[in-house]
C-alpha positions in Angstrom: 0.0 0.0 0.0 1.7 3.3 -0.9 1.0 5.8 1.7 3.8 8.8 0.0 0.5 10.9 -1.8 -2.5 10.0 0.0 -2.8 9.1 3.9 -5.8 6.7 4.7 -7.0 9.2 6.8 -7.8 11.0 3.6 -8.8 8.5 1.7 -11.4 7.2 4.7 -12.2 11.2 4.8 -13.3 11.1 1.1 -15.5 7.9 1.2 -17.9 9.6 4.1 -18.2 12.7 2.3 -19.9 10.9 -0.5 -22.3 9.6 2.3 -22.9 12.7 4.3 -21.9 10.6 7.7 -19.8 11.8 10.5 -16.6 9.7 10.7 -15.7 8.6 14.2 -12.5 7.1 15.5 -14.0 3.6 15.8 -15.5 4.1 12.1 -11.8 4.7 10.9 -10.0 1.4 13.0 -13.0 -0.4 11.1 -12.4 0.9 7.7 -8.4 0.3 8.4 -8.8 -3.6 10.1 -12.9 -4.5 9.3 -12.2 -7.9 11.1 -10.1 -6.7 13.9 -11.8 -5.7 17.2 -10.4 -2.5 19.0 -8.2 -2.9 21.8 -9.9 -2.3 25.3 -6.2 -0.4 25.9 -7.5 2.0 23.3 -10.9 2.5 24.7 -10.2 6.0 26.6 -9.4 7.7 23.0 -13.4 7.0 22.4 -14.7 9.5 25.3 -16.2 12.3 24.0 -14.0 15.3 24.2 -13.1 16.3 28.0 -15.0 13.5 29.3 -12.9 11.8 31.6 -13.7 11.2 35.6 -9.7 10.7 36.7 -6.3 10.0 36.4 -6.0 6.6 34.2 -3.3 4.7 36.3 -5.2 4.1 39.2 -2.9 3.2 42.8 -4.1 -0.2 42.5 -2.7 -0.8 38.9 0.7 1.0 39.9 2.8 -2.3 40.7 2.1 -3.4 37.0 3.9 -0.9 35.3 7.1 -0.3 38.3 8.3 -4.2 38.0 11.5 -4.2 36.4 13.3 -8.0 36.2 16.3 -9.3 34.2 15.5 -11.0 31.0 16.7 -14.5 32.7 14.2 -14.0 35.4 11.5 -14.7 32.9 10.5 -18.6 32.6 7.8 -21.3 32.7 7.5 -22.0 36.3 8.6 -18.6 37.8 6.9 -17.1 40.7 6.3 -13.1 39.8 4.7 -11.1 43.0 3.8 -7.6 41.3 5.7 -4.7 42.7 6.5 -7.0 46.0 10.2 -6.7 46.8 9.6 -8.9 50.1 9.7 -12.2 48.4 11.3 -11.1 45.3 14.4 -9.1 46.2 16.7 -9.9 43.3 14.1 -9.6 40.9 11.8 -6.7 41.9 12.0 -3.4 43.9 8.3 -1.3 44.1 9.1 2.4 43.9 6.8 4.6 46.7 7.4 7.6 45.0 6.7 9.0 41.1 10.2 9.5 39.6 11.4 9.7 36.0 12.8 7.0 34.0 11.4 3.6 32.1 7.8 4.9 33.6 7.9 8.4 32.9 4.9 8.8 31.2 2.8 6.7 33.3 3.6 8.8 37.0 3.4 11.7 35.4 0.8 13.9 36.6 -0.2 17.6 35.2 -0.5 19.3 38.8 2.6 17.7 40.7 5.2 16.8 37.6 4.9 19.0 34.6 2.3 19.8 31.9 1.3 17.9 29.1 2.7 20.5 26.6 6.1 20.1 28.2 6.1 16.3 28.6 5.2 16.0 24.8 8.3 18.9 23.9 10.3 17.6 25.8 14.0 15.4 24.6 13.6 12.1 23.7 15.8 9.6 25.9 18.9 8.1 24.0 18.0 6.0 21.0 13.7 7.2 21.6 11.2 8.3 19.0 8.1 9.5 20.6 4.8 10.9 19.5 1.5 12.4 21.4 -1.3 11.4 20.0 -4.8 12.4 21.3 -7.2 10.6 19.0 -7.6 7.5 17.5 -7.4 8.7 13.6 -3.6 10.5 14.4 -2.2 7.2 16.2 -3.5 5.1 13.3 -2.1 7.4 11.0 0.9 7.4 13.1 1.8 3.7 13.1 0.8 3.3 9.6 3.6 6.0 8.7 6.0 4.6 10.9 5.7 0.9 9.2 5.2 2.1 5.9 2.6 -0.6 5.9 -1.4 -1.2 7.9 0.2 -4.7 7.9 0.2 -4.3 12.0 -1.5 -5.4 14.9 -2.0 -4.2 18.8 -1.0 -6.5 21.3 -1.9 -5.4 24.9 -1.8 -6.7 28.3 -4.8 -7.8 30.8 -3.8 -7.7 34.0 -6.9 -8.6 36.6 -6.6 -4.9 39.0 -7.3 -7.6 41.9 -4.4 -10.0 41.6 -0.3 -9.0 42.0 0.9 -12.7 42.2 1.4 -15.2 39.5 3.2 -17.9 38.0 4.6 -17.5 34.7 3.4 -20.3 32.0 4.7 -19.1 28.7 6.8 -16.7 27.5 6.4 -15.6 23.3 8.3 -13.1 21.3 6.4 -10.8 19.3 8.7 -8.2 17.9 12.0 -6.5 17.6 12.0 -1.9 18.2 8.2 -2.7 18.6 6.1 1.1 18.4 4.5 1.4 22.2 1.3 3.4 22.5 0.3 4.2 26.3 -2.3 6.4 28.0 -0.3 9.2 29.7 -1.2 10.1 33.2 -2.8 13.3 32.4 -6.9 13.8 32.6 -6.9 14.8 29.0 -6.9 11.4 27.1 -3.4 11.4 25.3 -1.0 8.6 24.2 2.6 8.8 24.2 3.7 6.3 21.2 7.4 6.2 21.2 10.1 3.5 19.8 13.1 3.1 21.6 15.9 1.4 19.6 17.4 -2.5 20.5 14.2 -3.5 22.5 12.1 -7.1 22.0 8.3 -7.1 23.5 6.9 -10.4 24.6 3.6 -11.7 25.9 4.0 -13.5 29.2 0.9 -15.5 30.2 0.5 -15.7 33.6 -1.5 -17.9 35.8 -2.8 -16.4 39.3 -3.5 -18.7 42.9 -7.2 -18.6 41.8 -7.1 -20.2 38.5 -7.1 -16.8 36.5 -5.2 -16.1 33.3 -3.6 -12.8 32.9 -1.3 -11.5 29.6 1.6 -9.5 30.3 3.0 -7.0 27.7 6.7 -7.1 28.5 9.4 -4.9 26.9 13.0 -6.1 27.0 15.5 -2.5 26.6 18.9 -3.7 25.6 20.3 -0.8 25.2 19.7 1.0 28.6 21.8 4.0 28.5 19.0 6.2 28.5 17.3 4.7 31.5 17.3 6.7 34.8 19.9 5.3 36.9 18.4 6.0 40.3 15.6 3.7 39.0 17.9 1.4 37.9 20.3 1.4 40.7 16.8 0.9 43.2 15.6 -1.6 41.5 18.0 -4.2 40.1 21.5 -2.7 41.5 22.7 -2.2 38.2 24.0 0.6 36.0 22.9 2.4 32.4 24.5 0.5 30.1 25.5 -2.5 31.4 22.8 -5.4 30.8 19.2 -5.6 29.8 16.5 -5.1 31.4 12.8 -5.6 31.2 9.6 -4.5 32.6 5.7 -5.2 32.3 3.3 -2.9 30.8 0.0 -2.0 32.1 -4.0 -2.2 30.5 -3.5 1.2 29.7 -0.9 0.3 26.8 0.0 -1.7 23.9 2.7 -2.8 21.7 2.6 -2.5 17.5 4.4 -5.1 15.5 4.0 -6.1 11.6 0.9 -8.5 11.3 3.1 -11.4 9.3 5.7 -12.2 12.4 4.9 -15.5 14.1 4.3 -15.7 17.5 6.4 -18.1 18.7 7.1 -20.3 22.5 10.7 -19.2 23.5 12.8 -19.0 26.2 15.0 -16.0 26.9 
């Protein structure tokens, strides 16, 4: 599909004038991917303008997006307690206060941090490519250009808010410098979709004490120079630079990858 002339946007634009309709955003993912439903990760950039009741990240989803783990902590069989740094030391710390770094964009808050304008103007991190987006038209449009293709799919994660222990039960690799899309933590419903260079994203299913299923979105940064080394330093006792190092990502998120790769079982 050549995109250089013509955007689908326009083209999508075109086709309701004939009709006299009024496009929505859900009207364009159907028009882009008719037989792919809409990620519930998406489902905030559907609110009618200004409608929003609160802050997206919730206290009780915080723990999702603060674990941070070494790649070789990730396996069939591994015991993961959500932000709990009493039974897994090595693996996990939980940070009690916001602070810049991997989670920037999900502790930042428009009162107490800094303003949406600035967060969106601000420097990329060291190898990052970021984006705001605030509708659903613009981050389609957005991915679309990136890939050069609307050969893509969203992968997100679903976390149960309840649970923050599980057991890992598979772990599959779904891309390479993946394009991550994630609600910022502002009242105004905007996304953040940024690339950072030399990462892999996997889906980690997870199995809770109850019987429950839960996905995990995981992002694996290999190069970490960029990272906040007071993060790092808290959570895994390591420096910028010197190993990988992943971490899960919340409902409020999800990861783009081209629509031919193979999901397949693997052990990293």
């Amino acid at each position: 599909m050549e995109f250089s002339h013509i955007t689908v946007l326009a083209l999508f634009c075109l086709t309701f004038v004939r009709t006299g309709a009024i496009p929505s955003g859900e009207d364009y993912w159907k028009y882009v991917w008719p037989n792919t439903p809409l990620p519930e990760a998406f489902s905030d950039l559907l609110l009618p303008y200004g409608k929003t009741n609160s802050l997206p990240i919730r206290v009780e989803e915080l723990n999702q997006y603060s674990t941070l783990f070494f790649p070789h902590d990730l396996y069939p069989g591994k015991k993961i307690v959500l932000g709990n740094s009493q039974s897994v030391a090595k693996m996990v710390r939980p940070f009690t206060e916001p602070r810049q770094g991997v989670t920037d964009s999900i502790w930042l808050e428009n009162k107490e941090r800094q303003s949406l304008d600035d967060f969106c103007n601000s420097p990329t991190a060291i190898g990052e490519h970021k984006h705001c987006v605030s509708s659903l038209e613009s981050m389609i449009d957005h991915v679309i250009s990136h890939f050069r293709t609307s050969k893509i799919k969203a992968i997100s994660s679903t976390f149960d808010k309840n649970e923050d222990q599980y057991v890992v039960e598979e772990v599959k690799k779904v891309g390479e410098n993946t394009v991550m899309c994630h609600r910022l933590n502002f009242k105004k419903v905007v996304f953040n979709c940024h690339q950072v260079r030399e990462t892999t994203a996997y889906v980690v299913s997870l199995a809770a004490p109850d019987g429950s299923k839960a996905k995990a979105l995981t992002v694996c940064h290999h190069d970490t120079r960029g990272m906040n080394p007071e993060l790092l330093y808290e959570a895994l006792k390591v420096s910028p630079g010197t190993v990988s190092v992943c971490h899960f990502i919340g409902n409020k998120a999800a990861a783009w990858v081209p629509n031919y790769s193979v999901d397949r079982p693997c052990v990293i």
